[in-house]
DSSP file (Angstrom, degrees, kcal/mol; ACC not computed):
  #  RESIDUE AA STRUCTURE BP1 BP2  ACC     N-H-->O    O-->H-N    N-H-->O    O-->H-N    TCO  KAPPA ALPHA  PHI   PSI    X-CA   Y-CA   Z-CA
    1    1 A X              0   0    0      0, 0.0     2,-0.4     0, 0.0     6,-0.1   0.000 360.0 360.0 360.0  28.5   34.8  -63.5  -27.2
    2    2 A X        +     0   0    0      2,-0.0     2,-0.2     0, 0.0     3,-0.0  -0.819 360.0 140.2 -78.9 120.0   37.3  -66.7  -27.7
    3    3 A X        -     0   0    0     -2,-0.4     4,-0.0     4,-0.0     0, 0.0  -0.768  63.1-121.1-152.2 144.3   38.2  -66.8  -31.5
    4    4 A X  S    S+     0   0    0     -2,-0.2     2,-0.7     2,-0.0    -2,-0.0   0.740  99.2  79.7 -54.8 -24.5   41.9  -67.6  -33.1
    5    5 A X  S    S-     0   0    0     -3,-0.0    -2,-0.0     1,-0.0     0, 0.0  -0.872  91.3-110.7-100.6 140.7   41.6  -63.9  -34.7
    6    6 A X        -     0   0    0     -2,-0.7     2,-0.2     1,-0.1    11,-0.1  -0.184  35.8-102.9 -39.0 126.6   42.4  -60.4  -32.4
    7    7 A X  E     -A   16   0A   0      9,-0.6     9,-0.6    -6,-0.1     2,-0.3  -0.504  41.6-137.4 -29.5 118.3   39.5  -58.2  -31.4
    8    8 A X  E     -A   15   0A   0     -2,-0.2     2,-0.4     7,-0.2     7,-0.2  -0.740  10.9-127.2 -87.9 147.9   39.6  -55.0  -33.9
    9    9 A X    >   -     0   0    0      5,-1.1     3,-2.2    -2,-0.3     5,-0.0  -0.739  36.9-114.8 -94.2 133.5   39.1  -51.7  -32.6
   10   10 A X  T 3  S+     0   0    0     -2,-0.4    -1,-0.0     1,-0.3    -2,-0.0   0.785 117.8  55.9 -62.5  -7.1   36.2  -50.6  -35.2
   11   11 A X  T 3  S-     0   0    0      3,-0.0    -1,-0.3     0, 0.0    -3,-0.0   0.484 110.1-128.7-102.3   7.3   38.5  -48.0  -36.6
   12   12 A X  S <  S+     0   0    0     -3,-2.2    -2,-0.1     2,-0.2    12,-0.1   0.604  77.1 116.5  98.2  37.5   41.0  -50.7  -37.3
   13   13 A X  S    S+     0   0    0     10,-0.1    11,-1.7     1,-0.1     2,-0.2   0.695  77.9  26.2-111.0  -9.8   44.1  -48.7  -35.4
   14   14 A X  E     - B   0  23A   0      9,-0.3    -5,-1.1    75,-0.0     9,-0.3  -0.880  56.8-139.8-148.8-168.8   44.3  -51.6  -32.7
   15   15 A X  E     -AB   8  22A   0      7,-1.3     7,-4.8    -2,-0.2     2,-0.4  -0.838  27.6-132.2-142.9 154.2   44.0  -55.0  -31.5
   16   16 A X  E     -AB   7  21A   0     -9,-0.6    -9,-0.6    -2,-0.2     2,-0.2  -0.929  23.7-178.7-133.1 141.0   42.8  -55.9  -27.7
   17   17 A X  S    S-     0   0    0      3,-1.8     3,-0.4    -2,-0.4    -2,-0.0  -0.886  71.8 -19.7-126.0  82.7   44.9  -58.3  -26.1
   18   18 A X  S    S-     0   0    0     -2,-0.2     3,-0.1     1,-0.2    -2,-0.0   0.847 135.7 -47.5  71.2  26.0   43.8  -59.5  -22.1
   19   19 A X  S    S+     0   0    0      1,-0.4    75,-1.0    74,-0.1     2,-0.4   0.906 125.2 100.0  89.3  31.7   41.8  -56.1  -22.3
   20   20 A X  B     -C   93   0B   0     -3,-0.4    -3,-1.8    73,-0.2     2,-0.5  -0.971  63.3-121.7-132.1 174.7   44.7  -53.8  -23.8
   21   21 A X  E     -B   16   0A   0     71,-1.8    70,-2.9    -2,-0.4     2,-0.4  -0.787  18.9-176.0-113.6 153.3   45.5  -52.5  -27.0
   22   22 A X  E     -B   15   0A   0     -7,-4.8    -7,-1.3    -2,-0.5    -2,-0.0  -0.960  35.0-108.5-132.3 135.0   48.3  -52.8  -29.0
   23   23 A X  E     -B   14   0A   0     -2,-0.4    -9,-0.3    53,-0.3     2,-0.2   0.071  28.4-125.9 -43.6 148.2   48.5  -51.0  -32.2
   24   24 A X        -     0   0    0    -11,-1.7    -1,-0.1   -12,-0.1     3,-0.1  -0.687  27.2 -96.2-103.4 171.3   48.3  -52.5  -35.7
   25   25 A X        -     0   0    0     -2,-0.2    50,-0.2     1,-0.1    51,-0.1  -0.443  52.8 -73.8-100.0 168.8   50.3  -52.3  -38.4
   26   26 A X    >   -     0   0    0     48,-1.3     3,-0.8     1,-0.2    -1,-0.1  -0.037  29.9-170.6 -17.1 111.3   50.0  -49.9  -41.4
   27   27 A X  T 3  S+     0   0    0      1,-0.1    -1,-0.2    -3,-0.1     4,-0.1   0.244  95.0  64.0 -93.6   7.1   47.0  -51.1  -43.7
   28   28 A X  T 3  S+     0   0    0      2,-0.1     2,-0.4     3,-0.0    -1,-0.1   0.564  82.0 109.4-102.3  -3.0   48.7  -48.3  -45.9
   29   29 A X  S <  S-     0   0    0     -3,-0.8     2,-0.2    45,-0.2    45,-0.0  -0.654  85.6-105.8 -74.2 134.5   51.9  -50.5  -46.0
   30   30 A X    >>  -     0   0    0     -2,-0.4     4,-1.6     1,-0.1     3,-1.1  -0.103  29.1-129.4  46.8  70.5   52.7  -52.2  -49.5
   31   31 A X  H 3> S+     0   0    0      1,-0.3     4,-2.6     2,-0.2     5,-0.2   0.665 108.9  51.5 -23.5 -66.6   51.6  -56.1  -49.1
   32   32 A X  H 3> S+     0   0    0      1,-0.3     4,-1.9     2,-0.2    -1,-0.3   0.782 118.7  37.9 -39.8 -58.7   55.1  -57.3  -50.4
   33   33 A X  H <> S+     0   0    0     -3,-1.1     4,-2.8     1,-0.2    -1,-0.3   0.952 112.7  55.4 -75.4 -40.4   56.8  -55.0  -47.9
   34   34 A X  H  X S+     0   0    0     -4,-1.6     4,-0.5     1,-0.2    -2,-0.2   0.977 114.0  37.3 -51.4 -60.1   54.5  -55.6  -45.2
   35   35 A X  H >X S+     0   0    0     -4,-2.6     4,-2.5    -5,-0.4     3,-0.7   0.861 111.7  63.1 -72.8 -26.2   54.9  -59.6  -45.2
   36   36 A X  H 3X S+     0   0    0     -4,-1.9     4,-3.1    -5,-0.2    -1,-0.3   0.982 111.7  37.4 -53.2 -48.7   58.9  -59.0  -46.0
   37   37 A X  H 3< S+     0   0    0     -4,-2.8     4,-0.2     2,-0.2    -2,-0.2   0.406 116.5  54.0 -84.9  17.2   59.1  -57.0  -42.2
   38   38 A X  H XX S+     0   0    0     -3,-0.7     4,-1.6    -4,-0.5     3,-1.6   0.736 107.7  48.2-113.9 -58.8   56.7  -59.7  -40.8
   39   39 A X  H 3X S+     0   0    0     -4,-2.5     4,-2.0     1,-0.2    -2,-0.2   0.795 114.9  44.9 -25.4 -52.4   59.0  -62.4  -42.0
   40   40 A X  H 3< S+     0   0    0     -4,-3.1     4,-0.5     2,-0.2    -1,-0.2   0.756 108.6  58.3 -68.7 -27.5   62.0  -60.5  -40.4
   41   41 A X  H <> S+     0   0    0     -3,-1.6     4,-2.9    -4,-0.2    -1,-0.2   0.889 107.8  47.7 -63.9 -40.9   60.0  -59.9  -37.2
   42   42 A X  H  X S+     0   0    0     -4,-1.6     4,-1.0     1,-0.2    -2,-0.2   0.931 112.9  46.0 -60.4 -47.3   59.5  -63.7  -36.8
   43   43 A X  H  X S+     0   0    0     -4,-2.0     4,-0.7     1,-0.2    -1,-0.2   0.444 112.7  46.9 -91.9  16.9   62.9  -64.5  -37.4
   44   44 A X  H  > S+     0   0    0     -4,-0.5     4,-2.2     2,-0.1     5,-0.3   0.706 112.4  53.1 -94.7 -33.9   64.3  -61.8  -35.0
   45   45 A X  H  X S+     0   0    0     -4,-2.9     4,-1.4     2,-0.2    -2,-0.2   0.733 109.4  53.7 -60.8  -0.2   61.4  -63.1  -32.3
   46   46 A X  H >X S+     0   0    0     -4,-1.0     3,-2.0     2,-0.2     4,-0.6   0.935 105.6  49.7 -76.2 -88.2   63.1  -66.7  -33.0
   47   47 A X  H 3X S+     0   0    0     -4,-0.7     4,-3.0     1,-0.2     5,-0.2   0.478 101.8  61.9 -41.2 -26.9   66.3  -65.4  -32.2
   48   48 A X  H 3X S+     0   0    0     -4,-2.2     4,-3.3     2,-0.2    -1,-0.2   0.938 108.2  55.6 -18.3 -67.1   65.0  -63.7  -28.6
   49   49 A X  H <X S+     0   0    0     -3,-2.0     4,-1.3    -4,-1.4    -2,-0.2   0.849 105.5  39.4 -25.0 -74.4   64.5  -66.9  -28.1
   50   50 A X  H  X S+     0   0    0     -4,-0.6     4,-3.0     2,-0.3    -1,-0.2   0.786 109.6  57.4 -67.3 -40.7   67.5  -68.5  -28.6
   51   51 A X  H  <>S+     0   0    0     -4,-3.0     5,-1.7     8,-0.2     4,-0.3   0.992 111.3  47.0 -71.7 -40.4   69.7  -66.1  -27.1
   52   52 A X  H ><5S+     0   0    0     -4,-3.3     3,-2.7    -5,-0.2    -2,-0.3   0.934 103.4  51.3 -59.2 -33.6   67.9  -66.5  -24.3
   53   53 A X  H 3<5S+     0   0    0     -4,-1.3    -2,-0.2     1,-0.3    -1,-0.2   0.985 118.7  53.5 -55.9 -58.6   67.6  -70.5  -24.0
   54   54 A X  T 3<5S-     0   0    0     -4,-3.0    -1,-0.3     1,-0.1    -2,-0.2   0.458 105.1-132.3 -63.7   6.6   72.0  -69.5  -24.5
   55   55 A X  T < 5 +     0   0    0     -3,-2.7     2,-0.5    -4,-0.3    -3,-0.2   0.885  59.3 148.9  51.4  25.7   72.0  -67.2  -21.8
   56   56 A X     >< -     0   0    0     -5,-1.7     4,-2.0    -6,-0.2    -1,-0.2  -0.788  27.8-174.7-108.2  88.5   73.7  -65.2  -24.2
   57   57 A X  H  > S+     0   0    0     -2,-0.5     4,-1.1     1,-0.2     5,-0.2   0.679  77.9  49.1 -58.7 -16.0   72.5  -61.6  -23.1
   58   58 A X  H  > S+     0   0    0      2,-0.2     4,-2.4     1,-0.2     3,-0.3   0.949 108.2  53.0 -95.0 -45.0   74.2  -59.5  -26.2
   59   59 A X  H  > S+     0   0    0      1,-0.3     4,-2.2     2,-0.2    -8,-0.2   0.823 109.3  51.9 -45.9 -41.3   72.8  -61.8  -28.7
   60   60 A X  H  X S+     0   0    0     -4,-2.0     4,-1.8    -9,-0.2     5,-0.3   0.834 108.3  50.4 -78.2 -22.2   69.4  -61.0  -26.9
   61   61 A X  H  X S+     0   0    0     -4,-1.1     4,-1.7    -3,-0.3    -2,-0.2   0.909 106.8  55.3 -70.3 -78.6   69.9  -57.2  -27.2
   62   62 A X  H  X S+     0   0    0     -4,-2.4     4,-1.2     2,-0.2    -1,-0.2   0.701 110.5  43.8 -39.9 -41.0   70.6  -57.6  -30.6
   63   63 A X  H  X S+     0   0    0     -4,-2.2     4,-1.7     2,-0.2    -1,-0.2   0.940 109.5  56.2  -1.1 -91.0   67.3  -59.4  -31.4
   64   64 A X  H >X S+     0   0    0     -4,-1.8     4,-1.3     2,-0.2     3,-1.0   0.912 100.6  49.1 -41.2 -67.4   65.6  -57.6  -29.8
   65   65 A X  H 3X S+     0   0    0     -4,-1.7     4,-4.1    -5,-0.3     5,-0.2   0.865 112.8  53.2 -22.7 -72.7   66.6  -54.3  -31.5
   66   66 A X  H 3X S+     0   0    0     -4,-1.2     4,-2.9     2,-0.3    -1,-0.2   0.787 105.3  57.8  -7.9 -59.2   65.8  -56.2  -35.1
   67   67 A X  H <X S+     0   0    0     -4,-1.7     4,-1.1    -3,-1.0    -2,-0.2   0.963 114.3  40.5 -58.2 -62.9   62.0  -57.0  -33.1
   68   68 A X  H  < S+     0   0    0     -4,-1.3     5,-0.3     1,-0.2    -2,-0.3   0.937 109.9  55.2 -41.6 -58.9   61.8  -53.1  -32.8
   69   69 A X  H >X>S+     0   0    0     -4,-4.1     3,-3.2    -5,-0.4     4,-2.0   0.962 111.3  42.5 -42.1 -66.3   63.1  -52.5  -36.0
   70   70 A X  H >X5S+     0   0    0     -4,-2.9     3,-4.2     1,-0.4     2,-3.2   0.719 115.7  51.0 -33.9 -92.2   60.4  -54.7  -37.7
   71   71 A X  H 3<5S+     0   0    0     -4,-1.1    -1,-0.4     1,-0.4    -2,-0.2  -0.175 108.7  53.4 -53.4  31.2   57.6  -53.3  -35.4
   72   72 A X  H <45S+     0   0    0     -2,-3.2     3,-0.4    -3,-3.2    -1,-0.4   0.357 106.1  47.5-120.1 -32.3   58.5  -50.1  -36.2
   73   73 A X  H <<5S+     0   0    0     -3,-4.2    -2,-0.3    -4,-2.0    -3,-0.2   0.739 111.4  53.9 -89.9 -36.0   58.4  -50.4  -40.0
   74   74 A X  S  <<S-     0   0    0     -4,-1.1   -48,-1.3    -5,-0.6    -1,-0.2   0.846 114.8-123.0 -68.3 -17.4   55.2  -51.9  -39.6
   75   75 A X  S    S+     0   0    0      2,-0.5     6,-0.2    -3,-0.4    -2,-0.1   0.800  78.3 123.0  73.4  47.0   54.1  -48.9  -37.6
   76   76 A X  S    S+     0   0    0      1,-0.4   -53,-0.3   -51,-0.1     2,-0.2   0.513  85.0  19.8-114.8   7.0   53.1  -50.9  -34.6
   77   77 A X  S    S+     0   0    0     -5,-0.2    -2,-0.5    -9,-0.1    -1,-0.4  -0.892 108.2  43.3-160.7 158.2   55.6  -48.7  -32.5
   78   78 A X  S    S-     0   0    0     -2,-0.2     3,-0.1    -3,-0.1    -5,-0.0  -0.620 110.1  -7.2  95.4-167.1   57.2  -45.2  -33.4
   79   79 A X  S    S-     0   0    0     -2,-0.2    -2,-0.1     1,-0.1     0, 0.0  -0.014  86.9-101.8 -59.2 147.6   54.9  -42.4  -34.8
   80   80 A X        -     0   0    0      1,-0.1    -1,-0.1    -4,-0.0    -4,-0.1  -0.386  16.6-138.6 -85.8-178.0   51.5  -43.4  -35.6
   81   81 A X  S    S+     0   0    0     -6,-0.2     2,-0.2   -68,-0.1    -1,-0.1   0.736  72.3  83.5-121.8 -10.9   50.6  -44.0  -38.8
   82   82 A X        -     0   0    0      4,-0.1     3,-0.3     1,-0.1    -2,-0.0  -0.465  64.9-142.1 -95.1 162.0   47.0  -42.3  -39.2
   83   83 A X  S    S+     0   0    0     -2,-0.2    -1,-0.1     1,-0.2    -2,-0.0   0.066  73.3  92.2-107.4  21.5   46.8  -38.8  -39.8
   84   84 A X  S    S-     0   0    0      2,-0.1    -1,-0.2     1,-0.0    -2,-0.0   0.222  91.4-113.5-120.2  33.7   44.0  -37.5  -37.9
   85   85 A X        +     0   0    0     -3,-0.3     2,-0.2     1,-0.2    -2,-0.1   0.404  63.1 146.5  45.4  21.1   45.9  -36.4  -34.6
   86   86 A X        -     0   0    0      1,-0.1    -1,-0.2     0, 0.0    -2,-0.1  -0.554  52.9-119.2 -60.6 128.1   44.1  -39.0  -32.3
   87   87 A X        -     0   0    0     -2,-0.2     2,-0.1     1,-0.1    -1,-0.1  -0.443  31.7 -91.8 -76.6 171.7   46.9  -39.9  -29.7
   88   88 A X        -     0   0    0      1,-0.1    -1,-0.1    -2,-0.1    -8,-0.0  -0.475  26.6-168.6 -86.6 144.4   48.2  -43.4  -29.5
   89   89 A X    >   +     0   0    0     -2,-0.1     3,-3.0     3,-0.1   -68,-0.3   0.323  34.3 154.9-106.3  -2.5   46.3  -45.9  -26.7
   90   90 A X  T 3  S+     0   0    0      1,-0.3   -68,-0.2   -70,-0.1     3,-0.1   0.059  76.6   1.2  -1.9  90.4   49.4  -48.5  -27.4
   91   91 A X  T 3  S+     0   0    0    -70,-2.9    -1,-0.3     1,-0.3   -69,-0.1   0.354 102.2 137.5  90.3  -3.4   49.3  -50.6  -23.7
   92   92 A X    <   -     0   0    0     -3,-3.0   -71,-1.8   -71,-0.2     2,-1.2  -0.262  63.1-116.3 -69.6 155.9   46.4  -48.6  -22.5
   93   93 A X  B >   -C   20   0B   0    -73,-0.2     3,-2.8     1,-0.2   -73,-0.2  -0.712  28.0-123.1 -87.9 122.3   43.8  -50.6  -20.8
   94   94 A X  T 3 >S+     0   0    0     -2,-1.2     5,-0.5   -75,-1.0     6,-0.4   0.751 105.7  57.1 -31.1 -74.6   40.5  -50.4  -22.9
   95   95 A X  T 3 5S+     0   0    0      1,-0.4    -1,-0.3     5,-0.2     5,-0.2   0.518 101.4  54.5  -4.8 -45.3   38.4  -49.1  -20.4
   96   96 A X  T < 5S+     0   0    0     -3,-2.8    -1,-0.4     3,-0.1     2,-0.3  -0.261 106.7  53.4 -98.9  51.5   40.5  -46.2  -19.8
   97   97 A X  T > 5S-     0   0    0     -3,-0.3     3,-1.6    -2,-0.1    -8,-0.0  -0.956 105.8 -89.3-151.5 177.0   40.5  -44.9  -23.7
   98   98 A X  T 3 5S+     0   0    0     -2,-0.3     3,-0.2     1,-0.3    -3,-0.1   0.299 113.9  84.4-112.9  39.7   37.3  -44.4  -25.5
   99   99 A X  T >>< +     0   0    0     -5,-0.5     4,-1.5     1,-0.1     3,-0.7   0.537  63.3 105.7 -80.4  -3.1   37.1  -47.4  -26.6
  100  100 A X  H <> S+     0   0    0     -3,-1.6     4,-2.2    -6,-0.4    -5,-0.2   0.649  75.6  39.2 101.6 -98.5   35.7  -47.9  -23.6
  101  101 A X  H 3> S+     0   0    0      1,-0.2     4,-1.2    -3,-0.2    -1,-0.3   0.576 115.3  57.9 -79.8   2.8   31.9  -48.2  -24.3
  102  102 A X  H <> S+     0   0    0     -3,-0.7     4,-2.1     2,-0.1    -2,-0.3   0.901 104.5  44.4 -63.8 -63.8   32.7  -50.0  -27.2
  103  103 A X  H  X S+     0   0    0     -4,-1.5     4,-0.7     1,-0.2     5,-0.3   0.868 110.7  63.8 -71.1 -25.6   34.7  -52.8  -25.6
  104  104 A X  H >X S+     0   0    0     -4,-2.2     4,-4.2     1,-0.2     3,-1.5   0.930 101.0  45.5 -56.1 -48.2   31.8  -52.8  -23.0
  105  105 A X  H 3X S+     0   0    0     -4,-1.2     4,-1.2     1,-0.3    -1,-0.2   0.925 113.9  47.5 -66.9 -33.1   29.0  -53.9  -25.2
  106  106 A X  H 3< S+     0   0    0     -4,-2.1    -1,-0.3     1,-0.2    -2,-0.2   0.516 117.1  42.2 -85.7   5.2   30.8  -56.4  -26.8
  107  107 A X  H << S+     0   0    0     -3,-1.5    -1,-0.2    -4,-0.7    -2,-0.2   0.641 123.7  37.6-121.6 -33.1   32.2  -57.9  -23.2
  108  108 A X  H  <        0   0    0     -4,-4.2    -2,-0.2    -5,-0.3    -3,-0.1   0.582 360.0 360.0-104.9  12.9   28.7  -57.6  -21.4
  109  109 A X     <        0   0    0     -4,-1.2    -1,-0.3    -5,-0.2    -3,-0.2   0.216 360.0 360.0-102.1 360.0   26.8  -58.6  -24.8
């Protein structure tokens, strides 16, 4: 199950990471907007960076906030973006959501 692209959840609402999920963003977002807040996201995770490498904690705070901002506008954090009152499995371990027997076949297939 090695490949350069994320495991999709078959309803497309997350991505499995070391056997959690993390949400994905809005497929209802706007291309143009989408790739504007994916651009900003990188260059606030840049800056994370760098204020840490400076030891500069306020500089990291600030970043960080910006990383939220982004990943909030993408709707990979905040309210969820599908409309069909499933709660969010955001950090959940696969296994414990029901994706579950999903993620099973594909791990013991």
């Amino acid at each position: 199950m090695s490949s350069s692209t994320p495991l999709t959840t078959p309803d497309g609402r997350y991505i499995v990471v070391r056997g959690r999920l993390w949400r994905c963003t809005n497929p209802e977002l706007p291309e143009a907007q989408r790739e504007a807040w994916v651009r900003q996201l990188m260059r606030a995770r840049r800056g994370v960076a760098q204020a840490k490498r400076a030891q500069d904690p306020q500089a990291e705070r600030e970043a960080r906030a910006r990383v939220d901002e982004a990943k909030r506008a993408l709707g990979e954090r905040g309210p969820v973006w599908w409309r069909d009152g499933a709660p969010d499995y955001t950090r959940c371990k696969v296994e414990n959501t029901p994706y579950s027997d999903w993620y099973a076949a594909l791990v013991d297939g």
